[in-house]
N, C-alpha and C positions, 0 to 999 in steps of 0.2 A: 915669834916664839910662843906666843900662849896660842895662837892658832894650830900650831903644832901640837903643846901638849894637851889639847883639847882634843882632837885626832888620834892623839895615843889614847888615850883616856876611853874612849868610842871604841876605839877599835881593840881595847883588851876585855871593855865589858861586853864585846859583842853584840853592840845595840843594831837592829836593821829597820827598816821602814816596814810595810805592808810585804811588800816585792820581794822583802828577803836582802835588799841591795845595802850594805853599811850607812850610817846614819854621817852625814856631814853639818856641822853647824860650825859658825861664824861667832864669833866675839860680840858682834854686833844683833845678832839674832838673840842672845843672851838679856842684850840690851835693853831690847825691845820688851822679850817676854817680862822684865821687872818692870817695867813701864806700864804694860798694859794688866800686871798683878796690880799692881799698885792703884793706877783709875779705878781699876773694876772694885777695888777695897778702901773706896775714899779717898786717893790723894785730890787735892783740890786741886782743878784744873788751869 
């Protein structure tokens, strides 16, 4: 379900990559990138 409206979400702002090809992300890809905000801003490891 949130994979989905994350999908919708991309695809009404018409986000594309370099290529021009629609932007696909994962829940888990989200994940990541606050993980790796977070170290690079002090979280203690």
């Amino acid at each position: 379900m949130i994979r989905k409206a994350l999908n919708e979400v991309i695809e009404a702002a018409q986000l594309t990559d370099a290529d021009g090809e629609p932007l696909i992300f994962s829940p888990h890809e989200f994940r990541r990138f606050f993980v790796t905000d977070a170290i690079m801003n002090g979280l203690p490891s």
